[in-house]
C-alpha positions as CSV (number, residue, x, y, z in Angstrom):
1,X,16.4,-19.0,-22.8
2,X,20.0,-19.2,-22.7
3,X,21.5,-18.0,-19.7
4,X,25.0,-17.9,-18.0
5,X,25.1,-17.7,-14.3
6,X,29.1,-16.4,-12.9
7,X,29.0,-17.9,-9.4
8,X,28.6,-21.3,-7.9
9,X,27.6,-19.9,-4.3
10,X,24.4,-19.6,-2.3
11,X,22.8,-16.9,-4.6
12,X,24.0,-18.4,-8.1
13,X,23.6,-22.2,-7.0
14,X,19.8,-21.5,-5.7
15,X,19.1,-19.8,-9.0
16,X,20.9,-22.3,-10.9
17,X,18.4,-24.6,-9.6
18,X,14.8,-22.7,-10.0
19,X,16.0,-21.9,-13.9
20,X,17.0,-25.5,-14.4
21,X,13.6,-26.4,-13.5
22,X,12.0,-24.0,-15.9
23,X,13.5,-25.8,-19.2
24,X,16.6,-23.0,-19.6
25,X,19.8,-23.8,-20.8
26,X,22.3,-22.8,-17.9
27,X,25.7,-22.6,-17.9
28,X,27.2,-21.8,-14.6
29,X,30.8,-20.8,-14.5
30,X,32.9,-20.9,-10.9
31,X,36.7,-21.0,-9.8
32,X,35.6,-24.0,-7.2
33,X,35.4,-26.8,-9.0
34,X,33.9,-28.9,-6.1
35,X,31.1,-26.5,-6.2
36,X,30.6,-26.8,-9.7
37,X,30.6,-31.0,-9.4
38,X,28.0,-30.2,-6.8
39,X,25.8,-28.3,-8.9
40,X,26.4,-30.5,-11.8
41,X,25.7,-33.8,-10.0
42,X,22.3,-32.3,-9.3
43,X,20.8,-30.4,-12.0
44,X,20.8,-30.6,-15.6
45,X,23.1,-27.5,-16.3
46,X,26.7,-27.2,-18.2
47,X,29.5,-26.0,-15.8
48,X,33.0,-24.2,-16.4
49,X,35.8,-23.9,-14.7
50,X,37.6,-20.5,-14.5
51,X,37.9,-16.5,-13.5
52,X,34.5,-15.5,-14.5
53,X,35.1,-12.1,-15.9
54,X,37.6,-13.6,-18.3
55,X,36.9,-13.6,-22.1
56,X,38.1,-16.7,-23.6
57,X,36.3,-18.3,-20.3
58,X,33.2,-16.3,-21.0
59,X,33.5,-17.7,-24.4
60,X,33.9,-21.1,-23.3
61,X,30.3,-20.7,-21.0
62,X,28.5,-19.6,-24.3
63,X,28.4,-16.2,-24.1
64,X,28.8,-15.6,-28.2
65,X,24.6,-16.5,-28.2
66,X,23.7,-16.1,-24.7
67,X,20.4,-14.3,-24.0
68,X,21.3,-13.4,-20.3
69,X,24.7,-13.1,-18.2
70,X,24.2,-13.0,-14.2
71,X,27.0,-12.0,-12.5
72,X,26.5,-13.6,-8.6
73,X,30.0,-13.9,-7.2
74,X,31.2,-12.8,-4.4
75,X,33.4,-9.5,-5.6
76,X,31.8,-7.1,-7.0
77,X,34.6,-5.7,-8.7
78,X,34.3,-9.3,-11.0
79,X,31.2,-9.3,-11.4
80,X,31.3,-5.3,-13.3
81,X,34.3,-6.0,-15.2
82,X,31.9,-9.9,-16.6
83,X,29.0,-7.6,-17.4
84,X,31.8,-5.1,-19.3
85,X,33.4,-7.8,-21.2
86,X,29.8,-9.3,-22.2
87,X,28.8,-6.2,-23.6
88,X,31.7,-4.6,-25.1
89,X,32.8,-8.2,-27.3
90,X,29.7,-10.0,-27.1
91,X,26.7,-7.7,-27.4
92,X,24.8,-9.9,-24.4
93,X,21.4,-8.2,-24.2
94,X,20.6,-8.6,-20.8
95,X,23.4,-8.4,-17.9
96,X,22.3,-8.4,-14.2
97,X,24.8,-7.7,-11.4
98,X,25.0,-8.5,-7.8
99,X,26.9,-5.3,-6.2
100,X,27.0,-4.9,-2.8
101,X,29.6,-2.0,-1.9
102,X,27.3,1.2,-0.8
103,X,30.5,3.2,-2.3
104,X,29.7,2.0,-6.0
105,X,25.5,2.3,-5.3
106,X,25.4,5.6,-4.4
107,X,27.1,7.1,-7.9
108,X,25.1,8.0,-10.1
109,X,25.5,7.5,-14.0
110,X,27.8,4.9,-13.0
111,X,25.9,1.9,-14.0
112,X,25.1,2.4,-18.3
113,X,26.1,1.4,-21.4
114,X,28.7,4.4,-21.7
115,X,30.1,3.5,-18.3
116,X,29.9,0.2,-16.3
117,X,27.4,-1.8,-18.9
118,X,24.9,-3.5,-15.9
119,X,21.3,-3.6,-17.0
120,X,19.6,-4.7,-13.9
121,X,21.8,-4.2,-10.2
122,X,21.1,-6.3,-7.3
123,X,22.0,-5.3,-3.7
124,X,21.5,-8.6,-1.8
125,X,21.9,-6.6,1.7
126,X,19.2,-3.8,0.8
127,X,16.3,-6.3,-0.7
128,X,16.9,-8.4,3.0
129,X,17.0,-5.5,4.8
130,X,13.8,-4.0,3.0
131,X,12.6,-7.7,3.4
132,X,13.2,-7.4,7.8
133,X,11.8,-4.0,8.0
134,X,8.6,-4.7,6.3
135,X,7.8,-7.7,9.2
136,X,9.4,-5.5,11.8
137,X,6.5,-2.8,11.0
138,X,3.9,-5.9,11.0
139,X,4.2,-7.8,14.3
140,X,3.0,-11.3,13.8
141,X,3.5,-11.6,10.0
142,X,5.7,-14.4,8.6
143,X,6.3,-12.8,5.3
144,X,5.2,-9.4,3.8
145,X,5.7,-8.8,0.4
146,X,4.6,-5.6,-1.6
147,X,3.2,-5.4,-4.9
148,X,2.8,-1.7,-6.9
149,X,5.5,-0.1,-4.7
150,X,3.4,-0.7,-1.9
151,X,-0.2,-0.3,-3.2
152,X,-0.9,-3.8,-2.3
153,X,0.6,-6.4,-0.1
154,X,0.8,-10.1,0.8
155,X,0.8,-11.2,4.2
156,X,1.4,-14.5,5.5
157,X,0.2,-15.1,9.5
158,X,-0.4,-18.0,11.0
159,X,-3.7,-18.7,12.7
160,X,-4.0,-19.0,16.5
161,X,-6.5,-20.5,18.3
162,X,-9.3,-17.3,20.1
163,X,-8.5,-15.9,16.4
164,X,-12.2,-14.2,15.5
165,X,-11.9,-16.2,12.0
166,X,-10.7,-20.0,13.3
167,X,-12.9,-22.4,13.3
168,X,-14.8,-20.6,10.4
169,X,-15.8,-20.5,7.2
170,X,-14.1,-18.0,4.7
171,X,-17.0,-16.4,3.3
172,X,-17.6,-15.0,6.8
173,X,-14.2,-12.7,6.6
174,X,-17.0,-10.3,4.3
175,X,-19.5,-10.3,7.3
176,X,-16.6,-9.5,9.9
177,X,-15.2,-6.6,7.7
178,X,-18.0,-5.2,5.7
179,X,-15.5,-2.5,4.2
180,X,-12.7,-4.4,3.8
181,X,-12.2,-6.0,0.6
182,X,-9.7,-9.0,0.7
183,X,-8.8,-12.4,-0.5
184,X,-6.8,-15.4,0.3
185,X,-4.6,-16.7,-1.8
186,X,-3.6,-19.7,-0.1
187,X,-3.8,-21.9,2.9
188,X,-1.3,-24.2,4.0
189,X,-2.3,-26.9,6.9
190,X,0.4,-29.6,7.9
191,X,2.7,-28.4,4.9
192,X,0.0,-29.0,2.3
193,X,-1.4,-26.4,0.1
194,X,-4.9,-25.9,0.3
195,X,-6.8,-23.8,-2.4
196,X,-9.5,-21.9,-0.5
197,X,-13.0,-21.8,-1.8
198,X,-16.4,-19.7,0.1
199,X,-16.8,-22.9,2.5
200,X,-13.0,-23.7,3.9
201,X,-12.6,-23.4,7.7
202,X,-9.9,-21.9,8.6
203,X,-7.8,-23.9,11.4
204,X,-5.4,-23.1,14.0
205,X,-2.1,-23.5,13.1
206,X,-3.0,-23.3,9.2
207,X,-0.7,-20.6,7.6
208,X,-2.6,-17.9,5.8
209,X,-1.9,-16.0,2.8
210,X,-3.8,-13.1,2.7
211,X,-3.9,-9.9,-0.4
212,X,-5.0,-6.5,0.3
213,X,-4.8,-2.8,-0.2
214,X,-2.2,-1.4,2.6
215,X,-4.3,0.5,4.8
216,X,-6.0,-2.9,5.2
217,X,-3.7,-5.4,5.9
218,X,-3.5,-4.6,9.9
219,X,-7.8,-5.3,9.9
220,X,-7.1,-8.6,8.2
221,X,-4.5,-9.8,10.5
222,X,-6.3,-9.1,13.6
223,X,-9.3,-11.4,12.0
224,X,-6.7,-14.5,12.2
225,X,-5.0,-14.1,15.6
226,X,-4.8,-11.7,18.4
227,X,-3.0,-8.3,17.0
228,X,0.8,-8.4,18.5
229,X,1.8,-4.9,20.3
230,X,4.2,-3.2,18.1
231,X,7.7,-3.8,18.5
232,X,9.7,-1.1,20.8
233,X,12.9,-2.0,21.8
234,X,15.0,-3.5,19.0
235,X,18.3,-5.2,19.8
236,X,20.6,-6.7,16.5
237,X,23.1,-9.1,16.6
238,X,26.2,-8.5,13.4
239,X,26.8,-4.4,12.1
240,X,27.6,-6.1,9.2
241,X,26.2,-4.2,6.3
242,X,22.5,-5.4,6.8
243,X,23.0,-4.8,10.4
244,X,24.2,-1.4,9.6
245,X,21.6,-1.1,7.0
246,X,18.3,-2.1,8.8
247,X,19.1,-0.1,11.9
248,X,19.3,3.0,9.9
249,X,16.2,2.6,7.8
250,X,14.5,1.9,12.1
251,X,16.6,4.0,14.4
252,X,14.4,6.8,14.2
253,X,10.9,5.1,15.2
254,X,12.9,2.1,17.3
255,X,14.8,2.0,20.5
256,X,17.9,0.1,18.8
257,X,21.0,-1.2,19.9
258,X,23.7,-3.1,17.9
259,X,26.4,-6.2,19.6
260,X,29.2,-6.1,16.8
261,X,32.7,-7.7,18.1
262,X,34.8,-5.6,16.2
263,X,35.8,-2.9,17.6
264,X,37.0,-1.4,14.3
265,X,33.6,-1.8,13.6
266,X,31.6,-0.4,16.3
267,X,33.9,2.7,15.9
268,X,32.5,3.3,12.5
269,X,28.6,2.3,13.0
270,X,28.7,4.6,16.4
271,X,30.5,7.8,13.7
272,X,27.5,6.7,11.2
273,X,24.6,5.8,12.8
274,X,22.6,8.8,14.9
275,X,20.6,7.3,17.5
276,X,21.3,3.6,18.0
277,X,23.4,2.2,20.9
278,X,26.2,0.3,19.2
279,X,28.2,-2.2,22.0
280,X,31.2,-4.0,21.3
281,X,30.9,-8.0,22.1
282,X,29.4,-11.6,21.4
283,X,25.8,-11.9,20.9
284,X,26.2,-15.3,22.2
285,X,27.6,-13.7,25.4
286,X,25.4,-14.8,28.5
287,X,26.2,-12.0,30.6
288,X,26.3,-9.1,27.9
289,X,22.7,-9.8,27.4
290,X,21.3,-10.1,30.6
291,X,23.5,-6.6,31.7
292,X,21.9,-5.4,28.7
293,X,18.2,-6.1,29.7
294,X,18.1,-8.4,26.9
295,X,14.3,-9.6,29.1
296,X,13.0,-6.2,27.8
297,X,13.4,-6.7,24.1
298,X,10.4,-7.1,21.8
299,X,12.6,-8.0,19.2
300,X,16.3,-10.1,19.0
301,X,17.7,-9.9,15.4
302,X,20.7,-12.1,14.4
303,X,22.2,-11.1,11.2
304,X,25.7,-11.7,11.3
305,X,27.4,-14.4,8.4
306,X,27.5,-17.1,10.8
307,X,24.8,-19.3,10.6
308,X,25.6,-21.1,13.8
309,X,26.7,-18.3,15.8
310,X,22.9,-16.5,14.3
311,X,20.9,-20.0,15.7
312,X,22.9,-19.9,19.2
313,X,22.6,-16.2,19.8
314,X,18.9,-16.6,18.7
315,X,18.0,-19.5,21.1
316,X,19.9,-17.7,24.2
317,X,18.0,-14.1,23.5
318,X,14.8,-16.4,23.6
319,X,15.5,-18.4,26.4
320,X,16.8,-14.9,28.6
321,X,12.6,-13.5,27.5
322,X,13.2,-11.4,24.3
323,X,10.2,-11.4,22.8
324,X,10.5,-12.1,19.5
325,X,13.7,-13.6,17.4
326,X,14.2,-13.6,14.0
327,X,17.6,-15.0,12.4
328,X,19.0,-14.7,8.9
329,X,20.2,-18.2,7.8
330,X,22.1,-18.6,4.6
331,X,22.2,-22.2,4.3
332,X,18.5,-23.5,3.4
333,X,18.7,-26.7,4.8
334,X,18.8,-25.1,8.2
335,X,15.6,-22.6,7.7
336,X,13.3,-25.7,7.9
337,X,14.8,-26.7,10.6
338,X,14.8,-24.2,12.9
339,X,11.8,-22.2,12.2
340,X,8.4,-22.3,14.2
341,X,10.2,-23.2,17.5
342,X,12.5,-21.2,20.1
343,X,13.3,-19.0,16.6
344,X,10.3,-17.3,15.3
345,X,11.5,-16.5,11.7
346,X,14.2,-17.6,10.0
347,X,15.2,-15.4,7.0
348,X,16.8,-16.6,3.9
349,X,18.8,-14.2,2.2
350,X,18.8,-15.9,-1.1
351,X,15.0,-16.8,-1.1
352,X,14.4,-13.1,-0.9
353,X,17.0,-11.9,-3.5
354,X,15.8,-14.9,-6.0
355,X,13.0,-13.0,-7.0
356,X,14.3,-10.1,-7.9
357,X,16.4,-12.4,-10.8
358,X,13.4,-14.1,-11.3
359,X,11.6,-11.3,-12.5
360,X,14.2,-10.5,-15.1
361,X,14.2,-14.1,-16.6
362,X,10.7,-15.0,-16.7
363,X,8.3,-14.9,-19.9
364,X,5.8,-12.0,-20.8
365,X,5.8,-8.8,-19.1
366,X,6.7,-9.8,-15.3
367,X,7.0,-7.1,-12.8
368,X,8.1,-9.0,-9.9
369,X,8.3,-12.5,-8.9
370,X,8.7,-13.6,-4.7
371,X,9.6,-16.5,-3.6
372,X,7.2,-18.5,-0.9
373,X,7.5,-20.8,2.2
374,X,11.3,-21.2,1.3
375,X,10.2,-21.6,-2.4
376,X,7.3,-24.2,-2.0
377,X,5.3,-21.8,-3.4
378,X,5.5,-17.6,-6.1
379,X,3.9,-14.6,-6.2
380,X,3.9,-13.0,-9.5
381,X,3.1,-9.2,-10.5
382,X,2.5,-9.9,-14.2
383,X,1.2,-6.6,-16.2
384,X,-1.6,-7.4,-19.0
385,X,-1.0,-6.2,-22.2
386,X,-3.5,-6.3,-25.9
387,X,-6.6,-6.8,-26.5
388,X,-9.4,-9.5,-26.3
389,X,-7.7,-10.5,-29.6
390,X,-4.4,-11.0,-28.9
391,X,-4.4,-12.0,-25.0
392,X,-5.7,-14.4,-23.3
393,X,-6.6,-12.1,-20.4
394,X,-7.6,-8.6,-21.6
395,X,-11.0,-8.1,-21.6
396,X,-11.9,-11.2,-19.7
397,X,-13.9,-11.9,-16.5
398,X,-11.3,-14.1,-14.3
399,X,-14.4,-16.9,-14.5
400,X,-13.5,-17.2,-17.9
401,X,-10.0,-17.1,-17.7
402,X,-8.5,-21.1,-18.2
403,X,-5.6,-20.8,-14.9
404,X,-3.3,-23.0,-14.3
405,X,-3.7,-26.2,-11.4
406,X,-2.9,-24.6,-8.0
407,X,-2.9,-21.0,-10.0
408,X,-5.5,-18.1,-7.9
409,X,-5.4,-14.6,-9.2
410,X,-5.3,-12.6,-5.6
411,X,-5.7,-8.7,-6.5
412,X,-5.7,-6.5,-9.7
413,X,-3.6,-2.9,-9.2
414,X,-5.2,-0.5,-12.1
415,X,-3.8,3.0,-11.8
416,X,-3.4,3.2,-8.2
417,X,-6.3,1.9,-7.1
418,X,-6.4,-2.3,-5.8
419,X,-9.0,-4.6,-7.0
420,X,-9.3,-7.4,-4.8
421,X,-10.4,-10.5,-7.7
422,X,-13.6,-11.4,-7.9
423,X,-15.2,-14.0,-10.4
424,X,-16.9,-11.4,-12.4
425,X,-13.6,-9.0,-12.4
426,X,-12.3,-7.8,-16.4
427,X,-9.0,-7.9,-16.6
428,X,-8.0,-4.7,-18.8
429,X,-5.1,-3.6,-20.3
430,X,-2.2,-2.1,-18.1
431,X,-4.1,-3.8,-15.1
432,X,-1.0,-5.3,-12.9
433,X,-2.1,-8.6,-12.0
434,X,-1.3,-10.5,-8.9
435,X,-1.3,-14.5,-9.0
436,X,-0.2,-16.6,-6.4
437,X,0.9,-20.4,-7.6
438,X,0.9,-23.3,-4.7
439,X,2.7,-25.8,-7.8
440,X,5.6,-24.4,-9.4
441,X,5.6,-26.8,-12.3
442,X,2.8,-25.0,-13.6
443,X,5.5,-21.0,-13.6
444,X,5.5,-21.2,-17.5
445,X,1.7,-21.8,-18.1
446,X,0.9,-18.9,-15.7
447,X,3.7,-16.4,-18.0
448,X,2.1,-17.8,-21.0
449,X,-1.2,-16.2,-20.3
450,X,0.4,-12.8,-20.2
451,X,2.6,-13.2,-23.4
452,X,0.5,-11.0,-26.2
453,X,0.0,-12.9,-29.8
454,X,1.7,-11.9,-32.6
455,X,-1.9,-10.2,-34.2
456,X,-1.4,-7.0,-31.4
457,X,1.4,-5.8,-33.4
């Protein structure tokens, strides 16, 4: 697939590198041209220099036979007037743009082929914020992703010693929860994937991935470690927009206070915001924490831009007794780093908006694709389409279905009911099919298996 990527920055350069990967042609287009030696030094991509909404340099990246245009960059007044210009003189089929202005989201109509021509929108601050509140409303989890809108989720948790499961086999999770029907995925122990058959024993410290209906997700976790009380009082560092954002969608079942050092700011969040306590300051402030009772906090959230000022405020809140930290960290070099210690999770924005591109680029009929363990490791929500003919799924037991190395198929959402997979499990058409891959070498294999043959048609 040829695909042009406008934007050399977090976002654009971490996508640059999973599509690169994945045998694309990628041209990525920037006005930094350090960035773009960067890149270019790296992976096996093309790179051009210019304003990336530009015709004759939208031209130059390809765009007369380009499959795919991704507008990344930081405005999102650019990246509109890119996915304009590729439709309007080039006829790209597919444009996908980051916006992240609330003001443009919020129109309606705005965003089709007789208006603004954007295919697929991405709001970077509302899939992280949908990303925090989903582990804020699971205490313990290190990552919760849904599948369905919901219907189905996976939940990573790491295993603690006095856990009822550790130090057991995994055919016993049955005989602990008779009527609960669940699977996992994956196990990793020391940084190594494990593929879990009947007879692994689980270990503490091993990190867990675990697929089940909703309402069952809670029973599972309390199997691997002692269930967390939920979280209370809710204090967030940055009323930036995901600050802004998250304590909105939470206010209402969460004690929650904002520390934002504007004080233009903490004007407008105290006008827009109904319940939370908004206080003017630094998070890294010794003596604003403690006066606020910072020892009382379930939950310490640093979410400003600064990664530093994020991993300082995080470590003090600890140290003072908050109970929980989690810090948004833009840089992935640092998310290694810092999580598992003093910081409990450390949240990478573009990991979490990656799959949403993902999903768009990928083979077959893909739903949703989510990134893993800082992107050791993918979900995908492929939907199976045919018949025993023409697929290589449909109408097959998952026994007899020939998966890739490291490849598991977790659940299987029909209708709006959630099959946890079995061996003997058929595989129909329309079934949304969830498969978790430990080696991403083997991405295109898994699509493959969901592409339909030319004999359906």
């Amino acid at each position: 697939m040829k695909i042009i990527i406008l934007g050399a920055g977090q976002v654009g350069g971490t996508l640059a590198e999973h599509l690169a990967s994945e045998a694309n042609d990628i041209t990525v287009v920037d006005t930094d041209a350090d960035r773009l030696r960067d890149l270019g030094d790296r992976l096996d991509i093309r790179t051009v220099q210019g304003r990336a909404s530009f015709p004759t340099v939208l031209r130059q990246a390809g765009a007369d036979d380009a499959d795919m245009l991704v507008a990344v960059t930081n405005s999102d007044e650019v990246n509109m007037v890119a996915c304009q210009v590729a439709y309007t003189l080039f006829r790209t089929p597919t444009k996908i743009a980051r916006v992240r202005e609330a003001a443009y989201l919020t129109r309606s109509g705005l965003f089709d082929n007789e208006a603004i021509p954007v295919d697929v929108l991405i709001s970077p601050e509302q899939v992280v914020t949908n990303y925090i509140k989903r582990l804020i409303e699971y205490p313990g989890a290190l990552q919760v992703i849904d599948f369905s809108e919901g219907k189905a989720q996976l939940v990573a948790v790491r295993a603690y010693y006095g856990g009822p499961l550790v130090g057991q086999q995994l055919r016993q999770l049955r005989e602990h929860m008779p009527n609960v029907d669940t699977r996992v995925a994956a196990i990793f122990r020391r940084n190594r994937a494990i593929m879990p058959q009947g007879d692994t024993i689980i270990e503490a410290d091993d990190e867990v991935f675990f697929i089940a209906a909703k309402a069952h997700i809670r029973a599972v976790m309390s199997e691997m470690r002692r269930m967390e009380d939920s979280y209370k009082k809710v204090v967030i560092a940055g009323g930036g927009h995901i600050g802004e954002r998250l304590a909105e969608a939470i206010e209402s079942r969460y004690q929650v206070k904002i520390i934002e050092m504007s004080p233009a700011r903490c004007r407008y969040l105290s006008e827009t915001l109904d319940s939370t306590i908004v206080l003017q300051g630094s998070a890294s402030d010794r003596d604003l924490l403690v006066e606020e009772n910072i020892s009382d906090a379930d939950l310490f959230l640093a979410l400003t831009n600064d990664d530093e000022a994020n991993i300082m405020s995080s470590l003090l809140a600890k140290r003072l007794g908050a109970r929980k930290v989690m810090t948004l960290i833009n840089n992935p070099a640092y998310v290694d780093l810092v999580q598992g210690g003093e910081i409990d999770i450390a949240i990478s924005p573009q990991l979490a908006t990656i799959g949403t591109l993902l999903a768009h680029v990928r083979r077959g009929d893909i739903e949703s694709v989510h990134s893993l363990r800082r992107g050791a490791a993918e979900a995908i929500e492929a939907v199976a389409h045919g018949d025993a003919k023409s697929s290589k799924v449909v109408g097959r037991a998952i026994e007899d279905i020939s998966l890739p190395p490291g490849t598991t198929i977790g659940a299987i959402i029909r209708n709006d009911e959630v099959l946890i997979a079995h061996d003997d499990t058929v595989i129909e058409s329309g079934d949304h099919v969830i498969l978790f891959l430990v080696d991403k070498k083997y991405i295109r294999d898994a699509e493959r298996l969901f592409q339909v043959g030319l004999s359906f048609f």
